[in-house]
C-alpha positions in Angstrom: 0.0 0.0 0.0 1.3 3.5 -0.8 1.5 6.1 1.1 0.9 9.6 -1.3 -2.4 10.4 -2.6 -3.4 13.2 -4.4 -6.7 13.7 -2.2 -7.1 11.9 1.4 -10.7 12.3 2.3 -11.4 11.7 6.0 -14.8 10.8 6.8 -17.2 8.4 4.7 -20.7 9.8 5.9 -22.4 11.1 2.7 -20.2 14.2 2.5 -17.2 12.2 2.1 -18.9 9.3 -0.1 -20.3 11.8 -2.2 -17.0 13.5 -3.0 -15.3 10.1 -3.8 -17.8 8.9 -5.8 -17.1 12.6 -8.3 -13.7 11.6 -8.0 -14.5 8.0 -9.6 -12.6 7.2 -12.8 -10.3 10.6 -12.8 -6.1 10.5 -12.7 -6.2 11.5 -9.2 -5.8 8.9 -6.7 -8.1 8.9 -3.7 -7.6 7.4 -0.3 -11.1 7.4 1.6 -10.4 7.0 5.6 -13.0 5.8 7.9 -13.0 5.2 11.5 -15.6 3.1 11.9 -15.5 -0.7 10.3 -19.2 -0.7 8.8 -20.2 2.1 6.4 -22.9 4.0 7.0 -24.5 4.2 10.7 -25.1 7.7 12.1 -27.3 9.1 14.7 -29.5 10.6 12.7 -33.4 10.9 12.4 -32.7 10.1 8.3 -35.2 13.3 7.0 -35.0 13.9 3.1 -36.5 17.2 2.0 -36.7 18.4 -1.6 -33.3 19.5 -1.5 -32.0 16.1 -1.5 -33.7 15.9 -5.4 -31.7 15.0 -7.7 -29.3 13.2 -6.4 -29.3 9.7 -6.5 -30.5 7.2 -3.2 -32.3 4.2 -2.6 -35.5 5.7 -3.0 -37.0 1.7 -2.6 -35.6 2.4 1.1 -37.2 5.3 1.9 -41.3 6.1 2.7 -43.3 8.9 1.9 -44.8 11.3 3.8 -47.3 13.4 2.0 -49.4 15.3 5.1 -47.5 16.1 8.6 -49.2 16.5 12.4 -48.1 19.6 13.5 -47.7 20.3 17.1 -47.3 23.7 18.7 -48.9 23.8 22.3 -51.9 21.9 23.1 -52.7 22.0 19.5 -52.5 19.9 16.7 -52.1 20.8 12.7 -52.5 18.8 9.9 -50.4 19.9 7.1 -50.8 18.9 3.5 -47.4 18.9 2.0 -46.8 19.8 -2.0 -43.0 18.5 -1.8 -43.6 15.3 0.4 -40.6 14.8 2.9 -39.0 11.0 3.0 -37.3 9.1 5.7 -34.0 6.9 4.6 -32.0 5.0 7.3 -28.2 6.2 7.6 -27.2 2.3 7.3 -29.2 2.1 3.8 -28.0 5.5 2.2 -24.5 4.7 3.7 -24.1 1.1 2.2 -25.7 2.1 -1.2 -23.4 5.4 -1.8 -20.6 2.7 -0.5 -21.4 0.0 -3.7 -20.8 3.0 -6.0 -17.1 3.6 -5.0 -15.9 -0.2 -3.9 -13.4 -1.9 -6.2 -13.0 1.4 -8.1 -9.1 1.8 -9.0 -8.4 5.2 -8.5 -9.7 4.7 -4.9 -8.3 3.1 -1.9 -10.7 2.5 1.3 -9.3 1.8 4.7 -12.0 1.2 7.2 -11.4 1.0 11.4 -8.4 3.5 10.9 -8.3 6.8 13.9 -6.1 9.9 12.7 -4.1 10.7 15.3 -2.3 14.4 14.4 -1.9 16.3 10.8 0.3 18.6 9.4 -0.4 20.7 5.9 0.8 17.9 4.0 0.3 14.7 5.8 -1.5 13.1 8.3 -0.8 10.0 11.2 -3.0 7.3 11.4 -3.7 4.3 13.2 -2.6 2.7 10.3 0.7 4.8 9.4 1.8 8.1 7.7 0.2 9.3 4.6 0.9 12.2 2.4 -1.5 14.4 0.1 -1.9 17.1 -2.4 -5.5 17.5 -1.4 -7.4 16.6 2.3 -10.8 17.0 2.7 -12.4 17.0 6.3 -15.7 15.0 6.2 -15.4 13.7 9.8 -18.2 15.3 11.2 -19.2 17.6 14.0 -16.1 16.9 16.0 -13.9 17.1 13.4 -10.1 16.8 13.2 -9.5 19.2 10.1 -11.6 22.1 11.4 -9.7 22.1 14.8 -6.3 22.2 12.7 -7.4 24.8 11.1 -8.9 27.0 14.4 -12.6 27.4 12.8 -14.6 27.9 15.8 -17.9 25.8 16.2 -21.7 26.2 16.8 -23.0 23.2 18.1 -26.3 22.1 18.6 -27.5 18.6 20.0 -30.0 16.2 18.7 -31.1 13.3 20.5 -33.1 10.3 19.8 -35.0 7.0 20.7 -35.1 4.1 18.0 -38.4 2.9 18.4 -38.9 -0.7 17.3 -41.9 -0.4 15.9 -43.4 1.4 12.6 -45.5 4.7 13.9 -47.9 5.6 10.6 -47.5 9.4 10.8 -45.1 12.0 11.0 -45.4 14.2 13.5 -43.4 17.4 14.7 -43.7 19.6 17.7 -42.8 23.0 19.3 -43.1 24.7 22.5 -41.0 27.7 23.0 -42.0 28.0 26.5 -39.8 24.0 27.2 -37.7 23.7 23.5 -37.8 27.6 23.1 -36.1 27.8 19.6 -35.7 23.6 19.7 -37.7 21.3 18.0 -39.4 17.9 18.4 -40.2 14.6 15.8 -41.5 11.4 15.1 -39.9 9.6 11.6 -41.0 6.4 10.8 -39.4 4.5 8.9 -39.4 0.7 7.4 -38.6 -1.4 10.0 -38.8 1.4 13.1 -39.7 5.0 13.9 -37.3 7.8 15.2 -38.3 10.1 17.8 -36.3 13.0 18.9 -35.7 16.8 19.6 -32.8 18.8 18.1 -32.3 22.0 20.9 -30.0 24.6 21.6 -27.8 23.5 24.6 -27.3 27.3 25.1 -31.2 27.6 26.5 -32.3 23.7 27.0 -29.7 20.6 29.2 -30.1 17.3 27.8 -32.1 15.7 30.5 -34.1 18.8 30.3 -34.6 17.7 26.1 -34.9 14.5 27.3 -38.2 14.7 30.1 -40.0 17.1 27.5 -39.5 14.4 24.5 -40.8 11.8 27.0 -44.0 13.8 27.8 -45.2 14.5 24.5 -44.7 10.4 23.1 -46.6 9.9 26.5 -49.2 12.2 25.3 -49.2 10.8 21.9 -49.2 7.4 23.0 -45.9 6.2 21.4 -44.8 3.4 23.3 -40.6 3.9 23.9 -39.8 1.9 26.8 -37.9 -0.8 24.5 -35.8 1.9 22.7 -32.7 2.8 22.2 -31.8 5.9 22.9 -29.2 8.0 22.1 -27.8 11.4 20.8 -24.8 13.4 19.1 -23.7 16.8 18.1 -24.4 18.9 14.9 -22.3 22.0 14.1 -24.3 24.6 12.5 -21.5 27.4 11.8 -20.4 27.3 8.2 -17.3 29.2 7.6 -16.4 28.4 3.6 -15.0 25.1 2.6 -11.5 25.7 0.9 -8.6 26.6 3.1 -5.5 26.3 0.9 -5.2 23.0 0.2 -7.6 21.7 2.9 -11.1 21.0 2.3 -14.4 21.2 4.5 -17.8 19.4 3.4 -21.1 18.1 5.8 -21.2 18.2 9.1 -17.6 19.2 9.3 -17.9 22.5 7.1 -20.7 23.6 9.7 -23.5 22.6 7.0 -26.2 21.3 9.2 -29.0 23.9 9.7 -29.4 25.0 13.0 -33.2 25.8 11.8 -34.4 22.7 10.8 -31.3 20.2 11.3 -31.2 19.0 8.0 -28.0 17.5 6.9 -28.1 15.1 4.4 -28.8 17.2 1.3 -26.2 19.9 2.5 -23.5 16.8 3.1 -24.1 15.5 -0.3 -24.1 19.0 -2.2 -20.9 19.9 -0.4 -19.4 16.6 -1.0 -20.0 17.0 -4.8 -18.8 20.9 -5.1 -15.8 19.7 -3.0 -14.6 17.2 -5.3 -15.5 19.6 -9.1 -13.2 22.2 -7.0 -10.6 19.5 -6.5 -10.8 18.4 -10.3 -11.2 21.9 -11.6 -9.8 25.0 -9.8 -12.0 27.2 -11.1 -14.9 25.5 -11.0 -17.5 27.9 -9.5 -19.9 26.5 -6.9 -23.2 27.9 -7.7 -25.0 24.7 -6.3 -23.5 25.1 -2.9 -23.9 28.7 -3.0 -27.8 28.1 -3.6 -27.7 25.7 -0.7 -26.0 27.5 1.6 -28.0 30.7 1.4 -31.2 29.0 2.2 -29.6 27.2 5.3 -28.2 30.6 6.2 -32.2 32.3 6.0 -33.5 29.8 7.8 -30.4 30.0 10.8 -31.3 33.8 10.7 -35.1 33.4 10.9 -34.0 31.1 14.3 -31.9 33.6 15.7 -34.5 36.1 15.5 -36.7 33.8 17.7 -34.1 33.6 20.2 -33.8 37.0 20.4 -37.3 37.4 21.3 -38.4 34.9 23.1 -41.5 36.1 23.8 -43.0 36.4 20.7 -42.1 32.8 19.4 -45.7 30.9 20.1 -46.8 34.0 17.9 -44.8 34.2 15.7 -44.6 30.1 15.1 -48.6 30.1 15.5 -48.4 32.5 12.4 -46.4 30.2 10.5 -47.9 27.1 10.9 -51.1 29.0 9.8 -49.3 30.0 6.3 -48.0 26.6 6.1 -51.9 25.3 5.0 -51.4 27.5 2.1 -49.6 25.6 -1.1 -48.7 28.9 -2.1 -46.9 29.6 1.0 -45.1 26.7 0.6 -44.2 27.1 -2.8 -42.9 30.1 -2.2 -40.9 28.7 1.0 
């Protein structure tokens, strides 16, 4: 096994799949690190919205939700959607992004390997020293290449119970007076249903999170006591991704939305726009641009919520209301 690559990608979530998948077939020669030995499981409540369209998934995988149950209070919405929103496990998107890149020549995989320190050039792994032209960082909130390069972080937490049973609806939930800018969800998907809260940790604790999202399956009557629960960061601060010769995609570049903590469709279209910069300089990222500005409305829109507190059951009340209107949502 060598040890000089033109592009080390760390990470092989969808952000990091994605980019080695674009840099299938080309001169350059790709070394894809994982830390992990199986491909594709994340904590993650597995959401697809319409900006995951157009890229390619196992849409056989996934399940359709055309109307939501909106909760906001004591009182219930029903919500008819014109872009229905999917659920995909992490496992099956990870493992089906995985078969497109396996056995590929220009790309090596090394699975269960931890970095251990980098330098501008190279990096130390579990598994020795390796040099590169290119790295990109798709490892995630916690990442090893944005604390190299002193990016500061904005994290947010999302916790979750795997439910082992299918729930029919999907449901979401607010209540600024308990999550104030957080939100709640129920995601079912083939074999099980996901039930969580994404929050602030500035304004909520995670036992806090926790006793609320137990109260309102209670309510609902979603039975949890056989689930597994558990949670993980999401950084929602997106500082560019080209430093030099370093890239940033996903989680890692800050590309979750703090609004809605979506992450899937910003991992991929960062993944992609990562590797066309890689293969061509001057390639100019429109898609990510597009991408990018909507999480970046929707992270202001949040942070003007937090800065008045007081007005959010209004203000959410409001636009729940406008939700019922297809116009509305086309226009969102």
């Amino acid at each position: 096994m060598k040890n000089t690559y033109d592009v080390i990608i760390l990470g092989a979530g969808p952000a990091g799949l994605k980019c080695a998948e674009e840099l299938k077939n080309t001169k350059l020669s790709v070394l894809l690190i994982e830390k992990n030995q199986i491909i594709g499981p994340k904590i993650c409540a597995g959401g697809l919205t319409q900006l995951t369209k157009g890229f390619d998934y196992p849409k056989d995988k996934t399940i359709i939700f055309n109307k939501l149950e909106i909760f906001l209070g004591n009182k219930k919405y029903e919500i008819s959607m014109n872009n229905p929103i999917r659920t995909l496990d992490r496992y099956e998107l990870g493992q089906y992004m995985f078969t497109k890149i396996k056995n590929t020549k220009n790309i090596t995989i090394l699975k269960k390997t931890l970095v251990k320190s980098m330098e501008k050039n190279k990096i130390k792994t579990s598994r020795g020293t390796f040099h590169f032209k290119y790295l990109v960082g798709a490892d995630g909130a916690a990442s090893i290449v944005r604390k190299y390069l002193g990016l500061e972080n904005k994290i947010y937490i999302g916790i979750q119970y795997i439910i082992p049973k299918q729930y029919k609806k999907m449901k979401w939930f607010f209540n600024p007076k308990t999550l104030y800018s957080g939100y709640g969800w129920v995601f079912p998907h083939k074999t099980y249903t996901s039930a969580g809260v994404f929050f602030n940790p500035k304004f909520l604790k995670v036992n806090k999170a926790r006793e609320i999202l137990d109260k309102f399956l209670d309510d609902c009557g979603v039975d949890y006591k056989k689930a597994q629960y558990e949670g993980a960061p999401a950084n929602c601060l997106y500082k560019g991704i080209k430093f030099d010769n370093i890239f940033l995609a996903g989680d890692a570049a800050g590309l979750t939305s703090a609004a809605t903590g979506e992450g899937i469709s910003f991992a991929l279209t960062s993944g992609k726009e990562v590797a066309k910069k890689i293969i061509n300089p001057n390639h100019k990222t429109i898609e990510l641009d597009k991408i990018v500005k909507i999480k970046q409305k929707g992270d202001n829109r949040l942070e003007f919520l937090d800065r008045f507190p007081l007005f959010q059951s209004i203000l959410l009340r409001i636009y729940v209301n406008l939700l019922k209107s297809s116009k509305f949502q086309s226009w969102l």
